[in-house]
C-alpha positions in Angstrom: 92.6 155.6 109.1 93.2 157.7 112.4 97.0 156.5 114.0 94.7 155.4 117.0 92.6 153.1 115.3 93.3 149.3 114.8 92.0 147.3 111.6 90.2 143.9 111.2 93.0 142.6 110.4 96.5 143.4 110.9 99.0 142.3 108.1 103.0 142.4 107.9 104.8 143.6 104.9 106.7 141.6 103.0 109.8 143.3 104.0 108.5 143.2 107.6 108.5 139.2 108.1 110.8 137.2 110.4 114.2 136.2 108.5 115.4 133.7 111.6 113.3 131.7 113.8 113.3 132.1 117.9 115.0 129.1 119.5 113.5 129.9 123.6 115.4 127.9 124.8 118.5 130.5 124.7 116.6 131.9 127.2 115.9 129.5 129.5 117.1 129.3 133.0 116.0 126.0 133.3 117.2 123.8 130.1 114.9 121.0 129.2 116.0 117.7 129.7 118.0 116.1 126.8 116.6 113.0 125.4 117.7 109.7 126.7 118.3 106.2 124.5 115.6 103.7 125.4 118.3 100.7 125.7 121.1 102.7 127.7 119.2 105.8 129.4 122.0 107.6 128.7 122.0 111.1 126.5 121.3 110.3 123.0 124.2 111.4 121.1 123.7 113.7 117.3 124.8 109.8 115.5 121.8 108.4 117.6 119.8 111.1 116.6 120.8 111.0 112.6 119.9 107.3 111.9 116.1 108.7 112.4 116.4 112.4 111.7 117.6 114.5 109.2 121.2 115.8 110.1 120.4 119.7 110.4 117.2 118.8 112.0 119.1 117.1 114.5 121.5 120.1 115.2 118.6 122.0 115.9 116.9 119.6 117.8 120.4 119.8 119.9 121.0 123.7 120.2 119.9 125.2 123.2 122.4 128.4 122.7 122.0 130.2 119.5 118.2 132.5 120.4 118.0 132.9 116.7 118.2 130.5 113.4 118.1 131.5 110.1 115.3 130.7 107.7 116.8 129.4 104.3 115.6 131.5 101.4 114.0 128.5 100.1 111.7 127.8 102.9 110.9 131.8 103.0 109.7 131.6 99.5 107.4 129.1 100.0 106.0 130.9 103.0 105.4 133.8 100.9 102.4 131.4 99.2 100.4 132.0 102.3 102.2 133.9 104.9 101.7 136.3 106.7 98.7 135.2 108.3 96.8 137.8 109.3 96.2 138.6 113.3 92.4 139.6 113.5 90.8 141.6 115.6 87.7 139.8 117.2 85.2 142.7 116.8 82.2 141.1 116.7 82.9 138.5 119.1 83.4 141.1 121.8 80.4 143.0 120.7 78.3 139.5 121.0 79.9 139.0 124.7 79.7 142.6 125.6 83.0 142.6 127.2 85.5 145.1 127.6 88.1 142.7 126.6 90.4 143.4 123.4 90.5 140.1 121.7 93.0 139.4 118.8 93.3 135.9 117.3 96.6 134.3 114.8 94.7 133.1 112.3 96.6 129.4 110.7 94.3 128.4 108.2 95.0 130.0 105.5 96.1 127.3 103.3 95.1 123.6 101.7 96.2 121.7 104.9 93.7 123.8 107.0 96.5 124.5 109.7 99.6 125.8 111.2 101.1 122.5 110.7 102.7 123.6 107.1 105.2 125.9 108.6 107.1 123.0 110.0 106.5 120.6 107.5 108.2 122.6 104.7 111.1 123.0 106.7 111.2 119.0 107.5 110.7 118.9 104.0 113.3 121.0 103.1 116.2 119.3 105.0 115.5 116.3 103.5 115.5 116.7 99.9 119.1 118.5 101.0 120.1 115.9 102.8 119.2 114.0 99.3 116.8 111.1 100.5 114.2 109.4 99.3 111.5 110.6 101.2 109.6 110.5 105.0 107.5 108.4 107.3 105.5 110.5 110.0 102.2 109.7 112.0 99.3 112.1 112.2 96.3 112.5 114.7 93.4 114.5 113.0 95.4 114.9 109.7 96.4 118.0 109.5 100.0 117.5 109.8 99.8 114.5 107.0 98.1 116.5 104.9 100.9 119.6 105.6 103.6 117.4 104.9 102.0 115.1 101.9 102.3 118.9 100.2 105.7 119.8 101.3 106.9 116.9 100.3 105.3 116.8 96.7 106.8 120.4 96.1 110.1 118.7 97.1 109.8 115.7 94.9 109.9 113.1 98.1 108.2 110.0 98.9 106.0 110.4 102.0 104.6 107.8 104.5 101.9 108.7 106.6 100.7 106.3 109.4 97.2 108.1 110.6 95.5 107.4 114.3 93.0 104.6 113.1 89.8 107.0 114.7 90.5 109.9 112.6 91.5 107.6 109.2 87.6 106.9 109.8 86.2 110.2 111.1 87.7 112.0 108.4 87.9 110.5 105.1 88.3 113.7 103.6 91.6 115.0 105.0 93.3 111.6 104.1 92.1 112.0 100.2 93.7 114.9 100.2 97.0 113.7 101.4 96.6 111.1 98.7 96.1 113.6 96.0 99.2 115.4 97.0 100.8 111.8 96.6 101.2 110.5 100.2 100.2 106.6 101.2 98.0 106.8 104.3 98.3 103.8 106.5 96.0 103.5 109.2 97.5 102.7 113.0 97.9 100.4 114.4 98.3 98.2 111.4 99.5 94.6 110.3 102.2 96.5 108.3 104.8 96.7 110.8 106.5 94.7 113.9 105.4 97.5 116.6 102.0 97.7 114.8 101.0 93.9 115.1 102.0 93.5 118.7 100.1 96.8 119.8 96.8 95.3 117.8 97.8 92.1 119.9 97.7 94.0 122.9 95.4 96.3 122.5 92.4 94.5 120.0 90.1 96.8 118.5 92.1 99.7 119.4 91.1 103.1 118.2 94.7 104.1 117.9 96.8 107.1 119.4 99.4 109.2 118.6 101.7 107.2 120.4 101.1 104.3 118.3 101.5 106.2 115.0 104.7 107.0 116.0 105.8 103.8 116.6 105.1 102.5 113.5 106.3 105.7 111.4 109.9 105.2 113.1 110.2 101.4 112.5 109.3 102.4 108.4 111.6 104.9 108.5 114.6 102.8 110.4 114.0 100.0 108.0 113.7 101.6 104.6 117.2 102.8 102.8 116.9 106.8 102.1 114.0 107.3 104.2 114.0 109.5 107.6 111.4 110.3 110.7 109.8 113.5 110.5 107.5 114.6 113.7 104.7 117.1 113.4 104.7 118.0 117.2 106.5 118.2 120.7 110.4 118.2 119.4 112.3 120.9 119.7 112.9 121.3 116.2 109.2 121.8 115.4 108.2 124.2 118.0 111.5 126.4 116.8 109.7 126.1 113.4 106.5 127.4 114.0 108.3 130.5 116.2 107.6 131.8 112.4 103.8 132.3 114.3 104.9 134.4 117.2 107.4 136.4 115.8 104.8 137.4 113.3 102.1 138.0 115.8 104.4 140.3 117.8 105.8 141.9 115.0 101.9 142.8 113.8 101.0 143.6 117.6 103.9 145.8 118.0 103.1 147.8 114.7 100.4 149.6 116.3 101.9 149.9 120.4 99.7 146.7 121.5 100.7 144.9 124.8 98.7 141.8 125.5 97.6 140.5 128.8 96.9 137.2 128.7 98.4 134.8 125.6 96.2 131.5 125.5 96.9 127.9 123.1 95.6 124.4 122.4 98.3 122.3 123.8 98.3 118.3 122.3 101.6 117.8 122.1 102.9 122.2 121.8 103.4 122.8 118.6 101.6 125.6 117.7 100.9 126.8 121.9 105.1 126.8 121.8 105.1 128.8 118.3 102.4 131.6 119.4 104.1 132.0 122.8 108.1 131.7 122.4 108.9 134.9 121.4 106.6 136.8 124.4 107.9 134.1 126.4 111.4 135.1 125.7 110.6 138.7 127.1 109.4 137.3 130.4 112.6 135.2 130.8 115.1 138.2 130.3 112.7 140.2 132.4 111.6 142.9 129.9 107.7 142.1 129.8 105.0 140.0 131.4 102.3 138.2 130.1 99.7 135.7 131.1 100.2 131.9 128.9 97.3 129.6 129.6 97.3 125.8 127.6 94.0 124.4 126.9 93.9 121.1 126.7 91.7 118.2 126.3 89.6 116.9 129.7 90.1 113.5 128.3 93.9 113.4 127.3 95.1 115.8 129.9 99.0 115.6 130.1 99.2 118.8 131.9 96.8 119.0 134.1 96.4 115.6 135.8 100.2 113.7 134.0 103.4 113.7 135.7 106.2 115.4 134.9 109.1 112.6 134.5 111.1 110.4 131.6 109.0 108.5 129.5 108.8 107.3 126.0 107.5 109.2 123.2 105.8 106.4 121.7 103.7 103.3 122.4 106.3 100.8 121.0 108.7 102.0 123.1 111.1 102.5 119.9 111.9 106.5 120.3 114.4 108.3 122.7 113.1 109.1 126.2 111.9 112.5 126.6 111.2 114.2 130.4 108.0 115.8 130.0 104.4 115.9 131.5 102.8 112.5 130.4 100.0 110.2 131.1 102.6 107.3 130.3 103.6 105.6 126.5 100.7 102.7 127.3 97.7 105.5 128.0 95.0 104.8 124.8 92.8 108.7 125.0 89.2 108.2 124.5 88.3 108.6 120.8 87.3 112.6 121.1 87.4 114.4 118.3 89.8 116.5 119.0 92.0 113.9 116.8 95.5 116.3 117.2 95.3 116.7 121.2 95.4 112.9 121.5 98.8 112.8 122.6 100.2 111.5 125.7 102.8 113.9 126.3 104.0 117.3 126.3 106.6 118.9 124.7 109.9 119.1 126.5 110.1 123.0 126.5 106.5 123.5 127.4 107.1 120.8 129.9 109.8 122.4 131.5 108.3 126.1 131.2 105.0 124.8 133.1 107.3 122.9 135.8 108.7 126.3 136.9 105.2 127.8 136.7 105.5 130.3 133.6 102.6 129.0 132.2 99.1 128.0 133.5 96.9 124.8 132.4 93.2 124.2 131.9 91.7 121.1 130.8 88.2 121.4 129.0 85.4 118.8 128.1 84.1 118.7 124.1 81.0 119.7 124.4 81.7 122.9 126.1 84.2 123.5 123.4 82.4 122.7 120.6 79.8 124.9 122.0 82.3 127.5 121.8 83.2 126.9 118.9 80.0 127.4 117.0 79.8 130.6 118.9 82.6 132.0 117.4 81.5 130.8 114.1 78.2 132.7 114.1 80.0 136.0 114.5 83.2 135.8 113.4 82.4 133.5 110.2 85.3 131.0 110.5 84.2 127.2 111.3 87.4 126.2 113.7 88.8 123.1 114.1 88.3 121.2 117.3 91.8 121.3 118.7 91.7 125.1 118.1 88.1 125.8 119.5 89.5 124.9 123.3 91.6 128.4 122.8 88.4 129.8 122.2 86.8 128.1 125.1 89.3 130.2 127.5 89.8 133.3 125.5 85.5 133.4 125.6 86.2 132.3 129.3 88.7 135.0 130.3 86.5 138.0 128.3 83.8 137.0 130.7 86.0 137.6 133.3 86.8 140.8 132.3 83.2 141.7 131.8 82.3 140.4 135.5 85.9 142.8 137.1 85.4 145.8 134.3 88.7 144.8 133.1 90.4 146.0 129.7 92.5 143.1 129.4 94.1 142.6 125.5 93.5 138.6 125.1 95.3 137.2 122.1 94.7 133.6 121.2 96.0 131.0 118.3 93.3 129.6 115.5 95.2 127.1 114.5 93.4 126.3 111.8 89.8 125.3 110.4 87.5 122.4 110.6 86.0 122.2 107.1 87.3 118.4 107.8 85.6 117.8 111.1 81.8 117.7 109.7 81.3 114.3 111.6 82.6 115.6 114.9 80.6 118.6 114.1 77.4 116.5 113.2 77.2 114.6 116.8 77.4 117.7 118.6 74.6 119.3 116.7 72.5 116.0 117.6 73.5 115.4 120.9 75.4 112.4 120.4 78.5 113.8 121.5 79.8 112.5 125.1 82.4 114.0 127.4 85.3 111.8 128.8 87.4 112.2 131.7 89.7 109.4 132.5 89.2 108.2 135.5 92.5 107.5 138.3 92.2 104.1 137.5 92.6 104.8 133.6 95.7 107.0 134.6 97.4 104.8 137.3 97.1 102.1 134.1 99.5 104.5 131.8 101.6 105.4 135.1 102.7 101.6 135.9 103.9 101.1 132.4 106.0 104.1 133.0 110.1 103.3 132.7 111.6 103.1 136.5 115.1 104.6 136.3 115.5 107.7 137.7 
C-alpha cells in the first residue's frame, strides 16, 4: 500500500489502544452543573451519591480535574474481545452520492449487544463485583444497554435487573431474550412491581413507557434491595467518560495516517456515545489546538436539544433521582412511541448540555421516516443494516456530503454507527409498508412537560 493511500478500514494495534479514559471536563471553561438532592436542592454529596452508585463510580461521576483515568487491566482485557472497532472509510457511499466529501464512520457493533453500550457496561460491571455486591438494577430504552449489561454482569457473576421502556419490551422481543439468556430478569415499565411504577400507570393509563419511567423504577429496586446498586446506561458523567474509549480510538486511527476531520456528527438520546466520539476532539477545541464542526442528531419527536430548555430538572419520571441542569423537555414529558427506542429520553446529558449552552456544538432534530430512509441507503452500499438511533448520524453525515457536493467542498465527515439493527425488524417492517408516521410534539405537548418542571432557581 502507497503511504498516501487510506484502507477500508483503519485498525489500532494492540499496543496502540487507549490505557486511560478522557474525562472533558478537565477542560472545560464552563463546569457543568453538579447534581442537586430532590428533597433539599442542595449539592448532592459522594454519601448521597453511594447509597445508589457504586463508590468509584461515584468519584468519577464527581471529578471534574483529573483529563485522564486509568482503565483497570481487567476491563482492558475484556475490551480486547471486540475492541478496537474499526473506523471505516465510506467508499462506496461517497461514490453512490458522488460527493467530494471524505466520509469515515466508528463502527460500535461489533459485538452480541449490537452496540457501543458494552464499553460502559463492563466498567459498571466491574466496580461492582469490586465493590462485592450482589448485583444491578438499570432501565433500558431499545435494549441495547440491557442487553450490554445482562453480559457484563454474567462475566462478573452478578445478579442484574433490567426494567425495559414497555414499547420496546413489545417491539423487540428479540433483544430482551437475549438479555435473558445472559441471565438478566426483564421487567417491563411502568409495572405493578414497584411504588413509582404503580402511581405512574395511575397517572398515566396505558402508557407506552419512557426512559424516564424506567429509571424510576430501576432506582427504587436498587434502593430497596440489600447488595444491590443503580447503574445508568446514558447521560452521567461517569458513562460518557467510559465510552471516551470511542474517541480516543477514533483519533488515535485518524491520526495514524495525518487525517484532520471537518465536521464530527452523533445521535444524541441522552449523549452517551455523541459525548464518547466527540470528547477527545472536543478537548482540542477547548485548549485551543484544533477546530472541528460537532452536530447532535436527534429525534423530531423527543427533541431535548432543539426545542427543551436548558434548566434543573429531574432525571426521572418518579421524581426519585438527583437533579441534573440540562436541556430537557421536563421529568412528566411521555415521547411518542418512535422507534428510535434509545433517543426516548427527556434530557441531555449534563456535559453535552453545558457544551451546547456555550455554543460548541450544533443541534438538528430529524423525523423517522427521513432517517429510516437514510438508513436503508447506507445499507445498500455499505452492507451494514444500522440501528435506528444511529441512522439519524447518517441522516446528517448524507446531509452534509450533499453539501459538499452542491459548494465543491472536500470536507473529511466522520460520524458514529453506534451499532446495528438486526433487532429493529418491526420498526424496519412499517417503514418498508408505509405504516410508519412522523411525530413532532406540538407546544402544547411541550408546555405539558415544562409546568411539571421543579421552580427553585
Amino acid at each position: 500500500m502507497k503511504h498516501n493511500e487510506i484502507p477500508y478500514k483503519i485498525y489500532l494495534e494492540e499496543n496502540e489502544m487507549p490505557k486511560s479514559w478522557y474525562n472533558v471536563r478537565a477542560d472545560m471553561k464552563n463546569k457543568p452543573a453538579p447534581l442537586l438532592n430532590p428533597a433539599t436542592h442542595e449539592p448532592v454529596t459522594e454519601e448521597e451519591l453511594c447509597n445508589v452508585f457504586c463508590k468509584e463510580l461515584v468519584e468519577q461521576e464527581l471529578n471534574d480535574r483529573d483529563a485522564y483515568i486509568a482503565i483497570p487491566q481487567e476491563i482492558q482485557d475484556f475490551y480486547k474481545m471486540y475492541r478496537p472497532a474499526p473506523l471505516v472509510r465510506a467508499y462506496c457511499l461517497e461514490k453512490k452520492l458522488g460527493t467530494p466529501a471524505k466520509i469515515y464512520y466508528k463502527f460500535e457493533g461489533n459485538n452480541t449487544s449490537g452496540s457501543h453500550k458494552l464499553n460502559s457496561a463492563i466498567a459498571q460491571a466491574y466496580y461492582a463485583k469490586k465493590q462485592g455486591l450482589k448485583g444491578v438494577t438499570t432501565e433500558t430504552g431499545a435494549g441495547q444497554w440491557g442487553t450490554a449489561l445482562s453480559m457484563a454482569c454474567s462475566y462478573f457473576d452478578l445478579d442484574c435487573k433490567v426494567f425495559m421502556v414497555k414499547v420496546s419490551y413489545e417491539q423487540k422481543p428479540f433483544r430482551r431474550e437475549v438479555m435473558r439468556t445472559y441471565g438478566a430478569s426483564v421487567t417491563p415499565s411502568p409495572s405493578d412491581t414497584t411504588e413509582v411504577g404503580r402511581a405512574i400507570l395511575e397517572k398515566f393509563p396505558g402508557t407506552t413507557g419512557s426512559l424516564g419511567c424506567a429509571i424510576s423504577e430501576a432506582v427504587e429496586a436498587a434502593v430497596s434491595n440489600d447488595g444491590y446498586r443503580y447503574v445508568l446506561g446514558s447521560v452521567l458523567n461517569q458513562v460518557l467518560l467510559h465510552q471516551t474509549i470511542i474517541g480516543l480510538e477514533t483519533k488515535a486511527a485518524l491520526d495514524k495516517y495525518h487525517i484532520k476531520p471537518d465536521i464530527i456528527i452523533g445521535c444524541a438520546g441522552g449523549g452517551s456515545n455523541l459525548g464518547g466520539l466527540i470528547s477527545p476532539f472536543m478537548g482540542e477545541k477547548l485548549r485551543g489546538e484544533a477546530d472541528y464542526r460537532f452536530i447532535a442528531v436527534e429525534p423530531a419527536s423527543c427533541p431535548s436539544f432543539t426545542r427543551g430548555r436548558f434548566a434543573y430538572d429531574f432525571c426521572d419520571t418518579g421524581a426519585v433521582c438527583p437533579l441534573a441542569k440540562m436541556y430537557t423537555l421536563g421529568s412528566q414529558f411521555i415521547p411518542s412511541a418512535n422507534h428510535a427506542g434509545g433517543l426516548r429520553y427527556h434530557g441531555m446529558s449534563p456535559i453535552l448540555s453545558q457544551l451546547y449552552a456555550d455554543g460548541l456544538i450544533e443541534a438538528r432534530a430529524e423525523e423517522q421516516t427521513s432517517v429510516f430512509k437514510a438508513a436503508e441507503q447506507f445499507a445498500r452500499v455499505e452492507g451494514i443494516l444500522p440501528a435506528p438511533e444511529s441512522s439519524h448520524a447518517i441522516k446528517a453525515a448524507i446531509d452534509e456530503a450533499m453539501r459538499c457536493k452542491e459548494t465543491g467542498e472536500e470536507k473529511t465527515i466522520v460520524f458514529g454507527l453506534t451499532g446495528t439493527g438486526y433487532f429493529d425488524m418491526v420498526a424496519y417492517e412499517k417503514f418498508h409498508n408505509g405504516e410508519m408516521k412522523d411525530y413532532i410534539p406540538t407546544e402544547e405537548d411541550l408546555q405539558a412537560g415544562f409546568e411539571a418542571m421543579p421552580k427553585f432557581e
